[in-house]
ROLO-157536 format. One record per residue: residue number from 1; residue in one letter; x, y, z of N, C-alpha, C, CB in turn. Coordinates in steps of 0.02 Angstrom, whole numbers. Glycine has a CB too. Layout:
<rs>
[r NUM, 'A', [X, Y, Z], [X, Y, Z], [X, Y, Z], [X, Y, Z]]
...
</rs>
This chain:
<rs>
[r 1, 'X', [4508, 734, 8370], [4569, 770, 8356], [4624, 719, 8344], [4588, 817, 8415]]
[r 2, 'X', [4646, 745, 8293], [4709, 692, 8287], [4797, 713, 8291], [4698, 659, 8210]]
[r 3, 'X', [4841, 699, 8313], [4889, 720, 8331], [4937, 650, 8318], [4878, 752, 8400]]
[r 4, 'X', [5000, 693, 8335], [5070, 656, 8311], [5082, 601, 8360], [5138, 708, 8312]]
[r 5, 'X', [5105, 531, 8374], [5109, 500, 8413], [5167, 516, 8456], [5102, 449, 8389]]
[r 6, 'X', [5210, 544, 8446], [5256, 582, 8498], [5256, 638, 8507], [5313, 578, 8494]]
[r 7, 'X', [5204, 674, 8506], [5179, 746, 8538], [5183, 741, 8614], [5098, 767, 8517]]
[r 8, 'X', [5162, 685, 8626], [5137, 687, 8703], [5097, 636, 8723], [5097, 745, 8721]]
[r 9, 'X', [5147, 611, 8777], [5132, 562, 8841], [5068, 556, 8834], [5149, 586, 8917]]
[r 10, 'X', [5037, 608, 8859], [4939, 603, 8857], [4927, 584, 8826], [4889, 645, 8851]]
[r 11, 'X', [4960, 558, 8734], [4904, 558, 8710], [4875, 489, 8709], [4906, 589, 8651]]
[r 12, 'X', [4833, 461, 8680], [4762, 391, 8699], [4757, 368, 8617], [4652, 433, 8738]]
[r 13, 'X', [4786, 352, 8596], [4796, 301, 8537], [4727, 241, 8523], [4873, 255, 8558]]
[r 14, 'X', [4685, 281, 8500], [4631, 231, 8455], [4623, 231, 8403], [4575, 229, 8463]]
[r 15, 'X', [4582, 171, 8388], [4563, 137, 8295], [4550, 184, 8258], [4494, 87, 8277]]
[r 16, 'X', [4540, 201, 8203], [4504, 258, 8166], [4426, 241, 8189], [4518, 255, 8073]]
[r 17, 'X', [4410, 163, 8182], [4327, 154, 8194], [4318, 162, 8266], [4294, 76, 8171]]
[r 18, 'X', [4374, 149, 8305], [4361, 172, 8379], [4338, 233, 8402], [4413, 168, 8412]]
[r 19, 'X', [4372, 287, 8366], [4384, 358, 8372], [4306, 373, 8339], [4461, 392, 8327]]
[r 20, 'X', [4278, 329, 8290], [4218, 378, 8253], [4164, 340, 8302], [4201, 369, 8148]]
[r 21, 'X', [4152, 270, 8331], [4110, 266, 8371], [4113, 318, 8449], [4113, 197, 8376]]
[r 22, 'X', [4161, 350, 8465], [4177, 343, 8528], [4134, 447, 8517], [4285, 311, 8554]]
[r 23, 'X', [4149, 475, 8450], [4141, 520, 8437], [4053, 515, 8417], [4195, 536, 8393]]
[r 24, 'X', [4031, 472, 8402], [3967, 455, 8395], [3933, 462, 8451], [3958, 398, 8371]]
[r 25, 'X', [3954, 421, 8501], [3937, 400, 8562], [3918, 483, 8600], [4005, 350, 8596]]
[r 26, 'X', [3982, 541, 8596], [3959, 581, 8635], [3939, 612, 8605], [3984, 604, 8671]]
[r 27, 'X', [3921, 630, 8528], [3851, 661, 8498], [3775, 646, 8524], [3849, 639, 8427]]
[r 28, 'X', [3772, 559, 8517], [3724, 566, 8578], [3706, 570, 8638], [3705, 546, 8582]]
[r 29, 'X', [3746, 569, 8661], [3744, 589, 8743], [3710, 667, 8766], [3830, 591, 8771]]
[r 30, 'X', [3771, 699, 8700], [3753, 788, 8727], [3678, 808, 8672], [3846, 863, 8698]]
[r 31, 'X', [3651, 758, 8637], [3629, 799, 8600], [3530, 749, 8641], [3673, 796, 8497]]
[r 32, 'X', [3525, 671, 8606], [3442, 666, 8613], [3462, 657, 8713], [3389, 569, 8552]]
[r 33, 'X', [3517, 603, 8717], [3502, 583, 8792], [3482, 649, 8830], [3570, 547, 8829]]
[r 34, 'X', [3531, 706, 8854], [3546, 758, 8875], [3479, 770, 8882], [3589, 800, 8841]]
[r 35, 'X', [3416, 804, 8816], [3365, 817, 8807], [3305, 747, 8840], [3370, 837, 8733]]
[r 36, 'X', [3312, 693, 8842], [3275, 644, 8897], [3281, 671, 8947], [3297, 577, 8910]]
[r 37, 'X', [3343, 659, 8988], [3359, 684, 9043], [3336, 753, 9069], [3417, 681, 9040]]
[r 38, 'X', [3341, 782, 9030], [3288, 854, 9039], [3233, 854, 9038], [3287, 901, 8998]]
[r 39, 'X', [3207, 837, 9014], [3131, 824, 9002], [3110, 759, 9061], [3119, 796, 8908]]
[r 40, 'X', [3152, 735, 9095], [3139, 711, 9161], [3129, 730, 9209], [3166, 687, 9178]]
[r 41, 'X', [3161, 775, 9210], [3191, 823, 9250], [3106, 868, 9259], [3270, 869, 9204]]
[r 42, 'X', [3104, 895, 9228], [3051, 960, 9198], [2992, 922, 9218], [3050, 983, 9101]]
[r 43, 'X', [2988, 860, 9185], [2931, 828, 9210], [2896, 793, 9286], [2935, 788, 9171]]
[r 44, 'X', [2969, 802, 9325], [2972, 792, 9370], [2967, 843, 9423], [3010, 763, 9367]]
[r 45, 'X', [2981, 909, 9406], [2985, 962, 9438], [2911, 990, 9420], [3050, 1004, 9418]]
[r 46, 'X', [2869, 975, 9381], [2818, 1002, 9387], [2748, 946, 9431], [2809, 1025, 9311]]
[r 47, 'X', [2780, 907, 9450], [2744, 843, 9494], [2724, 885, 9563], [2809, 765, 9515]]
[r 48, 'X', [2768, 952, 9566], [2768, 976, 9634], [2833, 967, 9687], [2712, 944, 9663]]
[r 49, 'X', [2806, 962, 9747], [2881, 961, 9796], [2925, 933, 9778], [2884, 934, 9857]]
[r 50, 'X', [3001, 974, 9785], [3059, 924, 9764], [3082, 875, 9825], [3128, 968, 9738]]
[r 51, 'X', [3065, 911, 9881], [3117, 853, 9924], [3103, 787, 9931], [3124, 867, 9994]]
[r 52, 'X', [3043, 795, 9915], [3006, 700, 9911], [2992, 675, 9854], [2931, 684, 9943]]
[r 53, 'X', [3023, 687, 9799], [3008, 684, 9752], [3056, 639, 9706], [2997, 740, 9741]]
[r 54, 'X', [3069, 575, 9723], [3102, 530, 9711], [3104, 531, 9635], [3081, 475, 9743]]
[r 55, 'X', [3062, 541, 9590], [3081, 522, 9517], [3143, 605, 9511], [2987, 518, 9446]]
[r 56, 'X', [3106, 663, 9523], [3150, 735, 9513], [3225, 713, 9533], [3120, 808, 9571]]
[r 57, 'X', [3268, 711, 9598], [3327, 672, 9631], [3348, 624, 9591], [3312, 640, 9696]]
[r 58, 'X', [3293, 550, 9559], [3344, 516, 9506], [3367, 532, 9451], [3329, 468, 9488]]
[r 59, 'X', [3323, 589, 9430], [3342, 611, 9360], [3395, 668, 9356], [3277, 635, 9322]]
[r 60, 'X', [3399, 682, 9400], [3458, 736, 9419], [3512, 675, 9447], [3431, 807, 9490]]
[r 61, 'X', [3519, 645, 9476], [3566, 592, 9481], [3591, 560, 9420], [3540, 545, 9520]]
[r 62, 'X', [3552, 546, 9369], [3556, 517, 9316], [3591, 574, 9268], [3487, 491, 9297]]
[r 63, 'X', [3565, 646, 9263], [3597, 687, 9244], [3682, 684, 9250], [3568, 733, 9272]]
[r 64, 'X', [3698, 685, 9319], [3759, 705, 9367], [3807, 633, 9311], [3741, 690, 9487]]
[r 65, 'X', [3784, 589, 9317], [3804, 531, 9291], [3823, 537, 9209], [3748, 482, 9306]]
[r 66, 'X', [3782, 571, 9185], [3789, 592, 9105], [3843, 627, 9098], [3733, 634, 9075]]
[r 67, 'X', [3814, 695, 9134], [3891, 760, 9117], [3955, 725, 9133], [3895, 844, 9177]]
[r 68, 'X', [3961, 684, 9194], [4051, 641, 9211], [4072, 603, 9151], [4053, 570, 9283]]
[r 69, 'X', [4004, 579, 9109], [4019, 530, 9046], [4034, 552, 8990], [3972, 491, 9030]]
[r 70, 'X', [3991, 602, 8986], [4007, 688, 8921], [4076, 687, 8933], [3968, 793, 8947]]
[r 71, 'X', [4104, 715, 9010], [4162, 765, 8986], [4230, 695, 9007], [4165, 865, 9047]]
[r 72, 'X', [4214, 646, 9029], [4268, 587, 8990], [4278, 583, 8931], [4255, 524, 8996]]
[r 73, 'X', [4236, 569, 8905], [4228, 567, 8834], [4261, 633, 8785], [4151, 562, 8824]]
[r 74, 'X', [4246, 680, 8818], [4265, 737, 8788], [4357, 742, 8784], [4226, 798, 8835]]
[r 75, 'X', [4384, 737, 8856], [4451, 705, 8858], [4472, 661, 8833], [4466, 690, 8900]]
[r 76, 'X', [4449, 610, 8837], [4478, 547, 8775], [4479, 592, 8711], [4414, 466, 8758]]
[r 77, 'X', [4438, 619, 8688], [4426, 624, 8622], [4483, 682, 8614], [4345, 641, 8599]]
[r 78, 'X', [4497, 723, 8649], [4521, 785, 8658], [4610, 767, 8637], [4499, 816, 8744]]
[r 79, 'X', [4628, 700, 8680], [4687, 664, 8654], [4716, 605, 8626], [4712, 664, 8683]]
[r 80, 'X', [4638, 595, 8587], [4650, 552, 8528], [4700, 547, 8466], [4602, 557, 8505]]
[r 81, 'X', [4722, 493, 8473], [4777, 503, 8414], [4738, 438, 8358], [4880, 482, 8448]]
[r 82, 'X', [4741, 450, 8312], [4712, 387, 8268], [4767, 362, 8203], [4631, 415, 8228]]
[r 83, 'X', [4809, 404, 8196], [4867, 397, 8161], [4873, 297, 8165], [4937, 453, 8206]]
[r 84, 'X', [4867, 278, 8098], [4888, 226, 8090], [4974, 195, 8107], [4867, 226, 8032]]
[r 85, 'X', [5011, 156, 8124], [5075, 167, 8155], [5114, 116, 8114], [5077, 158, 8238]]
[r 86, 'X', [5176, 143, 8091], [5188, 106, 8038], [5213, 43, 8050], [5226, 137, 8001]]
[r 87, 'X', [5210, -8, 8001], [5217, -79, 7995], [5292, -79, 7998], [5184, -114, 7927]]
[r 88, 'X', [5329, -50, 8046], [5412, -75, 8070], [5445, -106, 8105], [5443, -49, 8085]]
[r 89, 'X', [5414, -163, 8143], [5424, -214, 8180], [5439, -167, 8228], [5470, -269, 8160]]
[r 90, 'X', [5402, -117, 8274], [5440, -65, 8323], [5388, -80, 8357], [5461, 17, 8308]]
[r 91, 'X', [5385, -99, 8435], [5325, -94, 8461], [5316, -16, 8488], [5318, -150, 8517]]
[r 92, 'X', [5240, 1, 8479], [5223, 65, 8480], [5144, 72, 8499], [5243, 95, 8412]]
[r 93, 'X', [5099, 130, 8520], [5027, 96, 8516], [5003, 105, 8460], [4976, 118, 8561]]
[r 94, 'X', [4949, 71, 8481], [4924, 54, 8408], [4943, -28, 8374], [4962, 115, 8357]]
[r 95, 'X', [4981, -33, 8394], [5026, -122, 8362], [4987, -171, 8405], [5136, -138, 8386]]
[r 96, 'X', [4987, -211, 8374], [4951, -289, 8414], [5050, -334, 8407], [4850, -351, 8331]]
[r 97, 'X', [5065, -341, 8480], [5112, -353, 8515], [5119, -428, 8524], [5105, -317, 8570]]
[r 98, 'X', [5153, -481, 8471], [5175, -562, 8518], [5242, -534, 8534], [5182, -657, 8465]]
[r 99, 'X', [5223, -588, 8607], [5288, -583, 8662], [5295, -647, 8689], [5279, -529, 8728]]
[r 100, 'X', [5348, -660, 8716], [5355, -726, 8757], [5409, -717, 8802], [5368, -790, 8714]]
[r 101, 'X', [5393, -745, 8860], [5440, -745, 8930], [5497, -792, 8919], [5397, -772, 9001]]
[r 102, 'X', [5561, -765, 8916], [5621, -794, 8934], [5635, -860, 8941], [5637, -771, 8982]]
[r 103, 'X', [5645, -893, 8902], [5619, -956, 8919], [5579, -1009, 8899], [5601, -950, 8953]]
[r 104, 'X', [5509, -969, 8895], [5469, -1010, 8860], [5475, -1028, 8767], [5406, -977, 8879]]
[r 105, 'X', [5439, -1066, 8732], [5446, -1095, 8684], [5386, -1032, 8651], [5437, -1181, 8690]]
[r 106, 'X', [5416, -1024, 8605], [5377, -986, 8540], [5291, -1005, 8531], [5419, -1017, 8461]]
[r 107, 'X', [5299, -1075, 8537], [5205, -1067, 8580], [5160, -1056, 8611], [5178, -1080, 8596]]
[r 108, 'X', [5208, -1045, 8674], [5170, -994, 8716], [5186, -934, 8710], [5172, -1003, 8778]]
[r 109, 'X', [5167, -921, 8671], [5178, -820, 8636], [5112, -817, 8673], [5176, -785, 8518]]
[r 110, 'X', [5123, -752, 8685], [5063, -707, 8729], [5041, -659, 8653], [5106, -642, 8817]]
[r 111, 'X', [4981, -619, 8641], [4984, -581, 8600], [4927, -515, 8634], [4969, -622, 8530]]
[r 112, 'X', [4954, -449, 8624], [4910, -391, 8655], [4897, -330, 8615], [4940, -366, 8716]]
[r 113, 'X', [4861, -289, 8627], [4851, -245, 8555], [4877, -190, 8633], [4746, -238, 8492]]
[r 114, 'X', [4945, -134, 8595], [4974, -83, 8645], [4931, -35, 8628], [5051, -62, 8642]]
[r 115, 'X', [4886, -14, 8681], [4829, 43, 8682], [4798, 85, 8732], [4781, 19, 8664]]
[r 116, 'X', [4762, 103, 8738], [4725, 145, 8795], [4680, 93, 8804], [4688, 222, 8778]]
[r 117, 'X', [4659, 89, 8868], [4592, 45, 8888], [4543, 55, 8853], [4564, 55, 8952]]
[r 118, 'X', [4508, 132, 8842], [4465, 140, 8795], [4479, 120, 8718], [4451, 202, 8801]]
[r 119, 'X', [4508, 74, 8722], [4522, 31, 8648], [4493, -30, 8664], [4606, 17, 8623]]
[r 120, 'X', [4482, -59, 8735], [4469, -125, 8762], [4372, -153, 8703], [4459, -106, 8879]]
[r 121, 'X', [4324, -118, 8737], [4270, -141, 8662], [4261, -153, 8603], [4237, -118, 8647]]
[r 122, 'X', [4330, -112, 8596], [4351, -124, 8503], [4395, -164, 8469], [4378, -71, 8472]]
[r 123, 'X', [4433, -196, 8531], [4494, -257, 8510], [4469, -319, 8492], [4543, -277, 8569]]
[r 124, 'X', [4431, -325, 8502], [4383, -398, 8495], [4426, -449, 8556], [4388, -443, 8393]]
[r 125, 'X', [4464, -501, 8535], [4498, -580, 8587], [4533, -544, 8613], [4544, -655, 8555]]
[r 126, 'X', [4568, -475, 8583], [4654, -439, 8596], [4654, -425, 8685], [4669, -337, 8541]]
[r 127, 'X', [4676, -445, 8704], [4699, -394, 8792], [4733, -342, 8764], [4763, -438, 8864]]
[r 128, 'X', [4700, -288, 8812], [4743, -224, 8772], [4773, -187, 8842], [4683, -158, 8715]]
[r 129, 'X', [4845, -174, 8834], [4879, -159, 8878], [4916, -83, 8869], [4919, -215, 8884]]
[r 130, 'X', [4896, -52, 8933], [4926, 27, 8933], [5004, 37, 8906], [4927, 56, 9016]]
[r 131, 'X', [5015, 105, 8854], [5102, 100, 8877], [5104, 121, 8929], [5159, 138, 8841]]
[r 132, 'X', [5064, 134, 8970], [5102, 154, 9060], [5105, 106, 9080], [5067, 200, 9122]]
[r 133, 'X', [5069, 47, 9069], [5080, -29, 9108], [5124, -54, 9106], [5051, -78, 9096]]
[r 134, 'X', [5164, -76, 9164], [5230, -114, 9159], [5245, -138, 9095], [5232, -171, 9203]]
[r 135, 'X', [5227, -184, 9086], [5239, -239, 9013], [5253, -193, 8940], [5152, -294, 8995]]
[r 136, 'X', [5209, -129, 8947], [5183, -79, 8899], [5245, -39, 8898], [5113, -37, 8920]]
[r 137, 'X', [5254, -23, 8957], [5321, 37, 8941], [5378, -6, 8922], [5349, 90, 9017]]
[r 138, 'X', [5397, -54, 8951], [5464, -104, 8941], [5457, -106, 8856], [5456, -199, 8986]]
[r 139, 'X', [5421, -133, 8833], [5410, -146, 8759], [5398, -93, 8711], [5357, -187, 8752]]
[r 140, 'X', [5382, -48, 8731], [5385, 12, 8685], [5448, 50, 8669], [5343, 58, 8710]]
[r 141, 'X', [5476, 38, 8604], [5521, 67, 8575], [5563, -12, 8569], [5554, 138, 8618]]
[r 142, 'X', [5528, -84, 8586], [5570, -124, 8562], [5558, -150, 8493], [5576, -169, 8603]]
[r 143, 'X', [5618, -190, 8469], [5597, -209, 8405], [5594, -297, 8409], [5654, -174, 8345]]
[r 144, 'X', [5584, -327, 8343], [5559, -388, 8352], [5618, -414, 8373], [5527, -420, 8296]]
[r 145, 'X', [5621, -455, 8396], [5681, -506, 8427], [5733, -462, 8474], [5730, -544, 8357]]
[r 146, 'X', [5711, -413, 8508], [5740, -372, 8569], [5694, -399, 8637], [5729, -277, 8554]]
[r 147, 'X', [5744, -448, 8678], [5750, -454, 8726], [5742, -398, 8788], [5793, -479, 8717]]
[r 148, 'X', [5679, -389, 8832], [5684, -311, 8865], [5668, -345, 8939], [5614, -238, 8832]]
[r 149, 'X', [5675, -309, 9004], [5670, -341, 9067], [5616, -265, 9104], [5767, -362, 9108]]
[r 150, 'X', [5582, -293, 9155], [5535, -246, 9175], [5527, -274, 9232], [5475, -233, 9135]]
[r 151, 'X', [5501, -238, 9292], [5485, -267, 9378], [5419, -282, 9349], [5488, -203, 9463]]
[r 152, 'X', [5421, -342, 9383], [5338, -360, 9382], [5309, -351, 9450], [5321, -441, 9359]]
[r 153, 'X', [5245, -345, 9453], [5201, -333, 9511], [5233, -366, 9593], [5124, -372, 9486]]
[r 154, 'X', [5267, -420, 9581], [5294, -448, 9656], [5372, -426, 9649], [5283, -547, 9671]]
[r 155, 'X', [5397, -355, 9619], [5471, -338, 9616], [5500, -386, 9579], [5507, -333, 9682]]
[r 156, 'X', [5472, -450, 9575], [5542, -485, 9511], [5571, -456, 9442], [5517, -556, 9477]]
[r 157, 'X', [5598, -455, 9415], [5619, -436, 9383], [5612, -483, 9325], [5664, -418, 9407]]
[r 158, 'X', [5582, -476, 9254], [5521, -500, 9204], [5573, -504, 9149], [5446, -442, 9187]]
[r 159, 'X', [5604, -545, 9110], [5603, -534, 9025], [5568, -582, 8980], [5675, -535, 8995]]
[r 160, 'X', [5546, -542, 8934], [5511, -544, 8878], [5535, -528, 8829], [5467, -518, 8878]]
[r 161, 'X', [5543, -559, 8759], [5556, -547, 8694], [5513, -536, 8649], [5584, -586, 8674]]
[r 162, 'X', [5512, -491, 8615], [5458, -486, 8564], [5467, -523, 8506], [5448, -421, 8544]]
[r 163, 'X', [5419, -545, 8470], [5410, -589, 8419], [5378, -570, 8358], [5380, -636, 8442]]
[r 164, 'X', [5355, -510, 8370], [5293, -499, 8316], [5277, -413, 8347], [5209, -572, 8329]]
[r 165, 'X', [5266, -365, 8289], [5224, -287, 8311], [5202, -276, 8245], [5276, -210, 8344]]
[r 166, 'X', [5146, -266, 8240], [5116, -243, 8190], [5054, -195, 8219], [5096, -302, 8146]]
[r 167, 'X', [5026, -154, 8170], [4969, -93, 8154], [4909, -153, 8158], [4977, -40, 8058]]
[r 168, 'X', [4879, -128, 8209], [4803, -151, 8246], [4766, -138, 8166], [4765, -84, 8331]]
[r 169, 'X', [4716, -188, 8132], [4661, -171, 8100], [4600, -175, 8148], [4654, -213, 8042]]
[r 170, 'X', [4566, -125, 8103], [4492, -126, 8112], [4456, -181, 8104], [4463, -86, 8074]]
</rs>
């Protein structure tokens, strides 16, 4: 599903190729795995007694493990946004983010792709950082050469300038 990037907080900002593997992914899950798992199941339940029946219990464990992975997946997907985000020096998700701390020299630029974690397998080198994550919310809605301040994890109080926002490629 694809939606507006300011519809809503919820929504989970991935690649277009992110979004079609991730949509791949739970085609198979619900469709051959699901049917293994059943057929484990079945095959296990006809072995005879269940209570001792260690393969029947793992495959139903293994089941239990599937459906939590189905219906994640189903949520991610449910507030997927894939909307490409435009090239306006605005940090936003979707943008691969240089920043540098107050101070430091333009070489030590940090660089992060602003995303949902479930973007993390698909960034390749990128650290990919939540907009709910400190660093993530401070920087979102800044533009290049806007100076922004944020509490960091020990209460200090953090600035960072942005240097660079651009639209994540595939």
């Amino acid at each position: 599903m694809t939606q507006s990037t300011e519809s809503s907080a919820a929504t989970i900002w991935l690649s277009r190729g992110a979004l079609d593997k991730l949509t791949a992914e739970l085609e198979y899950l619900k469709g051959p795995r699901r049917q293994e798992i059943v057929g484990a199941i079945s095959a296990a339940r006809d072995e005879g007694d269940l209570k001792e029946n260690g393969g029947y219990h793992a495959a139903r464990e293994e089941q239990g493990k599937l459906e939590g992975e189905i219906a994640k997946l189903e949520q991610v997907l449910t507030k997927a946004d894939s909307t490409v985000p435009a090239d306006d020096g605005v940090v936003a998700p979707g943008k691969v983010v240089t920043y540098k701390f107050d101070g430091d020299d333009d070489d030590e630029a940090e660089t992060f792709l602003l995303a949902s974690i479930e973007m993390k397998p698909y960034a390749g080198d990128l650290d990919v950082f939540s907009p709910q994550a400190p660093v993530g919310a401070a920087l979102t809605g800044a533009k290049v050469g806007d100076t922004v301040e944020f509490e960091g994890p020990t209460g200090r109080t953090i600035k960072v300038q942005v240097l660079k926002a651009v639209p994540f490629e595939d």
